[in-house]
C-alpha positions in Angstrom: -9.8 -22.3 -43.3 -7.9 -24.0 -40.5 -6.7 -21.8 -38.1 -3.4 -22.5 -36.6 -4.8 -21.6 -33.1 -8.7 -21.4 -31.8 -8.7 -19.8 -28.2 -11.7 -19.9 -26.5 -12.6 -17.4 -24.1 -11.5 -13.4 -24.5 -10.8 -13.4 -20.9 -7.2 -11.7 -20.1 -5.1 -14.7 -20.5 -7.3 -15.6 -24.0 -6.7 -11.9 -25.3 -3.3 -12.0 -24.0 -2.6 -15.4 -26.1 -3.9 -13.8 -29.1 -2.2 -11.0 -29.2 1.4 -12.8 -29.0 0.6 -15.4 -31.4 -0.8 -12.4 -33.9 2.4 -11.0 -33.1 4.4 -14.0 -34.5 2.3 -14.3 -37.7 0.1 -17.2 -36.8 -3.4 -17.7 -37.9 -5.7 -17.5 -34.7 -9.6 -16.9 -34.1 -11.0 -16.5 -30.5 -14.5 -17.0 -29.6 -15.9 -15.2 -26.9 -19.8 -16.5 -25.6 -20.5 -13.1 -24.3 -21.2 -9.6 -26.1 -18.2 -7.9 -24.4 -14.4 -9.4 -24.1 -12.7 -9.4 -20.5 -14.8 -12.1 -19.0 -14.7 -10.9 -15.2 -12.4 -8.1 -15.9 -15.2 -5.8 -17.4 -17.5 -2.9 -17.3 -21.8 -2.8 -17.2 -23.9 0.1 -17.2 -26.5 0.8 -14.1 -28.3 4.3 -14.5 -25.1 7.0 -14.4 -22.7 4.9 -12.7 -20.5 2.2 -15.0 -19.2 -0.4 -12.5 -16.3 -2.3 -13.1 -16.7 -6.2 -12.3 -13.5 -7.3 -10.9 -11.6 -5.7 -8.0 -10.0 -2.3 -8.3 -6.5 -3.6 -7.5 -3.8 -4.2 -10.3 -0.7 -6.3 -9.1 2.7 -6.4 -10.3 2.0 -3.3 -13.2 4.5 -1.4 -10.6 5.7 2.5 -11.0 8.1 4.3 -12.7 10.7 3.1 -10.3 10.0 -0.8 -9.8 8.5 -1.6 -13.7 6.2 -4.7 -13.2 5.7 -7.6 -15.2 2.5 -6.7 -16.4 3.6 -2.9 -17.8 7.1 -4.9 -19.1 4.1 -7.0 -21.2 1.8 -4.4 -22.3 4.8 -2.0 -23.4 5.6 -4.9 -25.5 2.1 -4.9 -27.2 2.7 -1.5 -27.8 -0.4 -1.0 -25.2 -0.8 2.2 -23.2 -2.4 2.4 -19.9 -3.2 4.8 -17.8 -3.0 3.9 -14.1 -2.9 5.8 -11.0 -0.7 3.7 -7.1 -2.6 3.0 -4.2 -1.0 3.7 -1.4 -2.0 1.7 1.5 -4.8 3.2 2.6 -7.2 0.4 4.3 -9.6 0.0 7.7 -9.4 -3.0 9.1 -11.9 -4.0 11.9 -11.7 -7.6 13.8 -15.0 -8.7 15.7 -13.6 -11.3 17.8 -11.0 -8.6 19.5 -13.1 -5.3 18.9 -9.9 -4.0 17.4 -9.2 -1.7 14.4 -6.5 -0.8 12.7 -6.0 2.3 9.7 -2.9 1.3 7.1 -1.9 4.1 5.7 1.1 5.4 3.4 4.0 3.4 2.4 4.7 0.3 3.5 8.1 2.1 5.7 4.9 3.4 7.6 3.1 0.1 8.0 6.8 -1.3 9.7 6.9 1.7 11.8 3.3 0.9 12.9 4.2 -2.8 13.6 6.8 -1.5 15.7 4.7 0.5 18.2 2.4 -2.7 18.3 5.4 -4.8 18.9 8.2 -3.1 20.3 11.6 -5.1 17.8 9.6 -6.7 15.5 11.5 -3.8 13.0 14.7 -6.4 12.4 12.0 -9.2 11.3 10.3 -7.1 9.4 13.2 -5.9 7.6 14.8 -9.3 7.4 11.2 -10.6 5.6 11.3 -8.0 3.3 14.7 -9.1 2.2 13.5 -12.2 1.2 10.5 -11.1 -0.8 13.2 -9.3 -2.8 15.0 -12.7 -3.1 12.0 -14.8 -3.6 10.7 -12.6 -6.5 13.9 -12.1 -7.9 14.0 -16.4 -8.3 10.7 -16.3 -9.5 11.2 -14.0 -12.3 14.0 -16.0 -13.2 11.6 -19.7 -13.4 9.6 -17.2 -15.3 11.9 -16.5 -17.9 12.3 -20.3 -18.6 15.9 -20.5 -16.4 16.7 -22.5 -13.3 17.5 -19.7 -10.0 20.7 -20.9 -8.6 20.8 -22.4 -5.2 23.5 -20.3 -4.4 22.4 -16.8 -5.3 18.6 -18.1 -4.0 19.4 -20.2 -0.4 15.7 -18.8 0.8 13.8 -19.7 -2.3 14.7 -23.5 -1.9 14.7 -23.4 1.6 10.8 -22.2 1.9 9.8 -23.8 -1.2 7.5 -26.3 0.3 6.1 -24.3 3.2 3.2 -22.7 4.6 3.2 -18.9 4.4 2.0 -18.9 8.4 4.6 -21.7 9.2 7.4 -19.6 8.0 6.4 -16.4 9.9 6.0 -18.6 12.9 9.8 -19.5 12.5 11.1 -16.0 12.0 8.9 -15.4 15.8 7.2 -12.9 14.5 4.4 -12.2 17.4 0.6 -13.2 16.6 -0.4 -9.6 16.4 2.5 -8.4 13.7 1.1 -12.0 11.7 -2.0 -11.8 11.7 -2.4 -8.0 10.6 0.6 -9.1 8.1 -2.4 -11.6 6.9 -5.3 -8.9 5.6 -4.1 -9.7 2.3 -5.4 -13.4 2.0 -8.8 -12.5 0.7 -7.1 -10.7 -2.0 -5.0 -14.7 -2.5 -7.9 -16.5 -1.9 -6.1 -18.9 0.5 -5.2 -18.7 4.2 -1.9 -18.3 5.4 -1.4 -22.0 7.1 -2.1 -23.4 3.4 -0.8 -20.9 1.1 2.7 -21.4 0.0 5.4 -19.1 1.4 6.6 -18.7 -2.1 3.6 -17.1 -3.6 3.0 -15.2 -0.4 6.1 -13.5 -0.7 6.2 -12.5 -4.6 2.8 -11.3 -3.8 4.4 -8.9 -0.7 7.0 -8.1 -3.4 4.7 -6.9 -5.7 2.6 -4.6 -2.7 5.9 -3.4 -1.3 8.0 -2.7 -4.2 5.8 -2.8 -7.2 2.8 -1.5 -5.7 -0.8 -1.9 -6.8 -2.6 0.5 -9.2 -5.9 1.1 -10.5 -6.8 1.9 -14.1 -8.0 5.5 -14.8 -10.3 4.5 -17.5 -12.8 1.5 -17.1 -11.4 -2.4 -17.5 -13.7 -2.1 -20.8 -11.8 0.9 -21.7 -8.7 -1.8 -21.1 -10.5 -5.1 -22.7 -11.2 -2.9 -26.3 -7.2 -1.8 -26.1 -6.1 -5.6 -25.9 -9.1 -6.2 -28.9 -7.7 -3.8 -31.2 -4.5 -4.4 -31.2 -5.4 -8.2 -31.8 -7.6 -7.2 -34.5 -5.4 -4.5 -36.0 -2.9 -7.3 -36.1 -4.9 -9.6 -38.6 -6.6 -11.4 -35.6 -10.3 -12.5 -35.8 -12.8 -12.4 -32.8 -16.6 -13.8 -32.8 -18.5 -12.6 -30.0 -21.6 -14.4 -28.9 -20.0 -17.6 -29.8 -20.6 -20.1 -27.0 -18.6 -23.4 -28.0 -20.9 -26.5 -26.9 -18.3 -29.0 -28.9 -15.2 -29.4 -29.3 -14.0 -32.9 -31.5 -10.2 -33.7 -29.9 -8.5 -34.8 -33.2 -5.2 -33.6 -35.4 -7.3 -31.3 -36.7 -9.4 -30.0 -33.8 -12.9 -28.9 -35.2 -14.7 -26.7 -32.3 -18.6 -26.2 -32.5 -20.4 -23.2 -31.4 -24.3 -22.7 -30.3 -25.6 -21.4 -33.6 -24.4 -24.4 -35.5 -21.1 -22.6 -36.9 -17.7 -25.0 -37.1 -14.3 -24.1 -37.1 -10.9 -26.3 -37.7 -7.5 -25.5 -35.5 -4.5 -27.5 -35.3 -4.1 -25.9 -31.3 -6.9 -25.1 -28.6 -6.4 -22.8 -26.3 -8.8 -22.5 -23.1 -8.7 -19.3 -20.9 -11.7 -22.0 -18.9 -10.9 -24.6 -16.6 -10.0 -28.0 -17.5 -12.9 -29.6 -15.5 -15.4 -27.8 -17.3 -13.4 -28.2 -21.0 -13.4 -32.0 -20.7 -16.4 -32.7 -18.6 -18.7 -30.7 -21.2 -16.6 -29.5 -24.0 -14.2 -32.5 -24.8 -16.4 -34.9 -23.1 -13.1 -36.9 -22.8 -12.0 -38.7 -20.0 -8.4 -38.5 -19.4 -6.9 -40.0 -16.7 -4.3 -38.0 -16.1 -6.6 -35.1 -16.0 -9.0 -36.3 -13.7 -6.1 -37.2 -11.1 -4.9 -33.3 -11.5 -8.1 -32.2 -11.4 -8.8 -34.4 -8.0 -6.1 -32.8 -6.1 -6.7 -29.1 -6.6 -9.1 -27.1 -5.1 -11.9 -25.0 -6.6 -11.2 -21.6 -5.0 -13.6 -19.3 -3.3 -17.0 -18.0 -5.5 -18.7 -15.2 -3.6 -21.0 -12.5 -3.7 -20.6 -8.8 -4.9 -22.5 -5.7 -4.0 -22.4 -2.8 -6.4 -23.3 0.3 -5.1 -24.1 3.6 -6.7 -24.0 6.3 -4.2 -25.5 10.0 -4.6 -22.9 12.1 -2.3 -19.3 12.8 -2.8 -17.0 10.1 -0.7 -15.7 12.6 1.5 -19.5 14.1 2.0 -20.3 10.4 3.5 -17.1 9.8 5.4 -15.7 7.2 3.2 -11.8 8.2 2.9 -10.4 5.2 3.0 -9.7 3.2 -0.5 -10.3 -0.5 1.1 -12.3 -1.7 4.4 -12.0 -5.0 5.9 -14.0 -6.7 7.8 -12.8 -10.1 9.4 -14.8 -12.6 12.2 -11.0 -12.4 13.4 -7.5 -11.4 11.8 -6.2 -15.1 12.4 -6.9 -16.3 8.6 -6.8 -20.3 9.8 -9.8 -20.1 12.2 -11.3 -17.3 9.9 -11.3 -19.6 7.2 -13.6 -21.9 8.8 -16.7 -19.7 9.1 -16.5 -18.6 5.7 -18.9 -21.6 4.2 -21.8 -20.2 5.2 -24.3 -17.3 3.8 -24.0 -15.2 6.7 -20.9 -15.1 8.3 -19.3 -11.8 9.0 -15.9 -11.5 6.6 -15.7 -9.2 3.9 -14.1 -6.2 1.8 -15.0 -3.0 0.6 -13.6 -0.7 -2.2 -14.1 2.8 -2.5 -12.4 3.3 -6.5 -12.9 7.2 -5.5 -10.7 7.7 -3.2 -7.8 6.9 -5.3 -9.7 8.0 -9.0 -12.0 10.1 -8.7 -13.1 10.2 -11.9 -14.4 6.5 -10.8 -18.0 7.7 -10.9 -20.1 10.9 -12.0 -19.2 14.0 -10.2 -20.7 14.2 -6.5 -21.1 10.5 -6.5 -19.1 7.4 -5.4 -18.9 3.7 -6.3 -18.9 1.6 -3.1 -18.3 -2.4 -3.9 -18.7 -4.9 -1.5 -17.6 -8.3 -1.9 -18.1 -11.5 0.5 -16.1 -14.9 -0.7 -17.2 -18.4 0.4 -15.4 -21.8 0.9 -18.0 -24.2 0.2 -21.0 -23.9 -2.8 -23.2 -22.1 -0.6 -26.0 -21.1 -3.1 -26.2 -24.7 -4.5 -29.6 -25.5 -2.4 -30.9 -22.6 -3.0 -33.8 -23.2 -5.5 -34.9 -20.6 -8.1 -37.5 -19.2 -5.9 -35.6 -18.1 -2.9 -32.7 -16.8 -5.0 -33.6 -13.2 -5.3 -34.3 -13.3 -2.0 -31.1 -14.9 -0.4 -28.8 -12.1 -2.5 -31.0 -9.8 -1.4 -30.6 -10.5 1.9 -27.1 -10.7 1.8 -26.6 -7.3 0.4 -29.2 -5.9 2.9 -26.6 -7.4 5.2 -23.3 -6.4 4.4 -24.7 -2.5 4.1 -25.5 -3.1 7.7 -22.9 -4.6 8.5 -20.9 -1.9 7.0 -22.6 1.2 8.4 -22.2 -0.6 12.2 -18.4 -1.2 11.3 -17.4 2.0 10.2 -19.7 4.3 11.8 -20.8 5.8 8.4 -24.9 6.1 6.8 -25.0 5.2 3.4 -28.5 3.6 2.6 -30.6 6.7 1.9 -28.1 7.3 -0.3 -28.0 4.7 -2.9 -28.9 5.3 -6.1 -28.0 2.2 -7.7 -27.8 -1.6 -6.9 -26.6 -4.6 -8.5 -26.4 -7.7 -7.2 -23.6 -10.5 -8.4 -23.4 -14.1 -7.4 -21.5 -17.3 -8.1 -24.5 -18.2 -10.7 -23.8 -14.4 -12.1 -20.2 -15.8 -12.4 -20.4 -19.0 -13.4 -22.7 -17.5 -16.4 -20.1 -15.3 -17.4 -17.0 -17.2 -17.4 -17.8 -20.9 -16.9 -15.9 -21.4 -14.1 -16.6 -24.5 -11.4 -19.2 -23.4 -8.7 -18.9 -19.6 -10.1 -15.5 -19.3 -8.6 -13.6 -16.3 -8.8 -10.1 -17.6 -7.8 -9.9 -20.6 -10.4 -8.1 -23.1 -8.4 -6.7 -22.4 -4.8 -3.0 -22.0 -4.5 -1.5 -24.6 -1.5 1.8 -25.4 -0.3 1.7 -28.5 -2.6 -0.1 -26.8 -5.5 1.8 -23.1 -5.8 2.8 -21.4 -8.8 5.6 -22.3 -8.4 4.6 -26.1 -8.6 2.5 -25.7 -11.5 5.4 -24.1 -13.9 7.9 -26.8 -12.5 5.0 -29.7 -13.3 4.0 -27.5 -16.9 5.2 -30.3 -19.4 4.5 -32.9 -17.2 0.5 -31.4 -17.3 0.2 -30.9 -21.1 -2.6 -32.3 -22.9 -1.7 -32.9 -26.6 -3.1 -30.5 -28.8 -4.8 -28.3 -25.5 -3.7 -25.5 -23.6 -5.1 -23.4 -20.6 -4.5 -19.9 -19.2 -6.3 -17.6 -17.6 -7.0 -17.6 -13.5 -6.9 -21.2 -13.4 -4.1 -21.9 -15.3 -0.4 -21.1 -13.9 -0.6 -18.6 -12.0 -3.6 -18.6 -10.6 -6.4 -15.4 -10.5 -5.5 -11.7 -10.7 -5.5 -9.6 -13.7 -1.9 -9.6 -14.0 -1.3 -13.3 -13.4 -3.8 -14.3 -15.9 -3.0 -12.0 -18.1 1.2 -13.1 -18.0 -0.5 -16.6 -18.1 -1.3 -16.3 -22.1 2.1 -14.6 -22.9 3.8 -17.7 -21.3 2.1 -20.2 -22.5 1.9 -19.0 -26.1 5.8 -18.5 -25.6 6.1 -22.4 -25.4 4.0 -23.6 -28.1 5.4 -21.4 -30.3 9.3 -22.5 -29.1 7.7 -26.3 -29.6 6.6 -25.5 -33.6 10.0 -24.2 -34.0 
């Protein structure tokens, strides 16, 4: 059989591709290398507790009020999910000043906060949220294959090349009000003096408006959902499939470990294209290679799972997310991030807002510290257990000390992930979980303008470092747009 697509990689934007091409009666096989679909949105077992692998946080799903992109998508599959909004509900301590903040409620709270901190800033505020509106409106409309008029959109072409910081800077908001305005670039994966302003205000858009939720179930729970209803659909899916070869002809033929060969006239990748042509393809393009030069691997990290035995509230942990950061400024914070032990992290506590997260009386506690540079590449196979080892015996510290809370004596389970972990499950470059960092000259925005320009005959991408870079819902979105214009191009 020749299939008219071969997607490899059940990751959201692979599933996500599959499902819409299904839908419009195309012929399409994915192969997965893993046991389980989702790639790094999924669920393993450890004792009683099931942990999820990827963050909590769901962007751009929205409420019953402000509909998201996401739910838009999935009500489209015909795919129900059951979510529960975070409010803001985050600790945030900085080092450098000793200072703490608490976020909590809606973000009308957060601006009333801001206020007392900096007597005025309330106009600014209001005047920034304004344009999150406006931005994410224009983006919506790029989205949707149309051109935003200048018009209707002055701000979106005025801040389309700058910096996130820059633009803040020029509204004088005062360093305090920006900096705590920052906490969310760990959750971006770029700081704000080289993330676009463009992608860091649809991203405010989405916190403000839309709001972030969590899933009630497991992202398994999620993953089998999008599996079914590609399979229900007349879709095929091989699991422990790991392609090794893929032979870049009309006919693509794509060769798996165990020997097994399959013909498509289309790839699809939810991978990155560095790691599909340096070891699939094994293809130099030139025009590839330059791309590929100018971006930036994003951050890989390290993740602690934790299994407590006590109730959250029993242990004092009421708050959904705690940062920790060497200081709230992310341009100098960014700089101390390439080493094993510096002192910037986050923690989730999935209780607090679901407390079905975990067995009754217990609580799932995840800690996750992201680096800049491949830190765990001289680390030989010897001194590996150790080095995460240390690291988690170090963030728990470093936790307890920060928030004034015991939780050792009561861990029941551990599990350890690092970029190695990642870059086992998903392929990516240096086990990154961010795919490619988004800059000022490299935004979304950039990369849907630039789409046709990119295209490799015969291959496509989505997933976290495709379009729209990581998050469930822009990876996700990622293999409903692409699909879109392949299938518009056979028409």
């Amino acid at each position: 059989m020749i299939y008219d697509y071969i997607i490899i990689g059940a990751g959201m934007g692979g599933l996500s591709a599959g499902i819409n091409l299904i839908l419009n009666k195309k012929k399409v096989l994915i192969l997965e290398k893993n046991s389980l679909p989702g790639g790094l949105v999924s669920t393993f077992k450890k004792g009683r507790f099931e942990f999820d692998t990827s963050g909590y946080d769901i962007y751009n799903y929205g409420n019953e009020e402000h509909i998201g992109k996401l739910q838009k998508l999935l009500k489209k599959y015909e795919i129900d999910v059951d979510t529960k909004v975070v409010p803001f509900n985050s600790r945030i301590k900085e080092l450098n000043t000793k200072k703490e903040y608490e976020l909590k409620g809606e973000f009308e709270d957060l601006i009333l906060e801001l206020e007392e901190i900096s007597p005025g800033v309330i106009e600014k505020l209001k005047e920034l949220v304004k344009m999150t509106k406006e931005v994410h409106e224009a983006v919506e409309i790029l989205l949707d294959g149309k051109t935003p008029s200048e018009e209707e959109y002055p701000n979106f072409y005025k801040y389309l090349d700058k910096y996130a910081l820059d633009v803040l800077k020029e509204m004088k908001f005062p360093k305090e009000v920006i900096n705590i305005l920052s906490v969310w670039w760990l959750d971006l994966g770029s700081p704000l003096n080289k993330l676009s302003f463009i992608d860091y205000a649809d991203f405010l858009e989405k916190l403000i408006f839309k709001k972030n939720v969590i899933l009630n179930n497991k992202n398994l729970d999620f993953d089998m959902k999008l599996v079914n209803k590609y399979q229900s659909n007349g879709g095929k899916i091989y699991f422990n499939s790991k392609v090794i070869n893929i032979i870049n002809e009309d006919i693509k033929i794509v060769e798996t470990k165990d020997g097994l060969k399959y013909k498509g006239k289309h790839i699809i990748c939810d991978l990155a294209k560095y790691y599909v042509f340096k070891d699939l393809i094994k293809e130099e393009i030139k025009s590839v290679n330059r791309l590929e030069n100018a971006r930036t691997i994003g951050a890989n990290g390290v993740v602690i799972y934790l299994g407590l035995n006590r109730a959250h509230e029993e242990l004092g942990l009421n708050n959904y997310k705690y940062y920790q950061f060497l200081t709230l400024d992310s341009a100098t914070n960014i700089k101390y991030m390439n080493s094993l032990n510096h002192s910037t992290w986050v923690g989730y506590v999935p209780n607090v807002v679901n407390e079905d997260a975990s067995p009754k009386n217990t609580t799932i506690l995840v800690l996750k510290q992201i680096y800049f540079e491949d830190v765990f590449k001289n680390q030989g196979a010897q001194d590996y257990e150790t080095v995460k080892n240390d690291i988690a015996d170090r963030l728990i510290s470093q936790f307890e000390e920060a928030f004034g809370v015991d939780i050792k004596e009561y861990i029941e389970e551990i599990a350890i992930s690092t970029p190695f972990t990642i870059e086992r499950i998903t392929n990516s470059v240096n086990g990154s979980m961010y795919g490619y960092m988004k800059k000022g000259y490299d935004s979304s925005i950039h990369r849907i303008i630039s789409y046709d320009e990119e295209k490799v005959p015969g291959v496509s991408f989505v997933g976290a470092s495709g379009l729209l870079g990581s998050g469930i819902d822009n990876a996700f979105y990622s293999g409903y747009y692409v699909t879109n214009k392949l299938l518009k191009e056979k028409e």
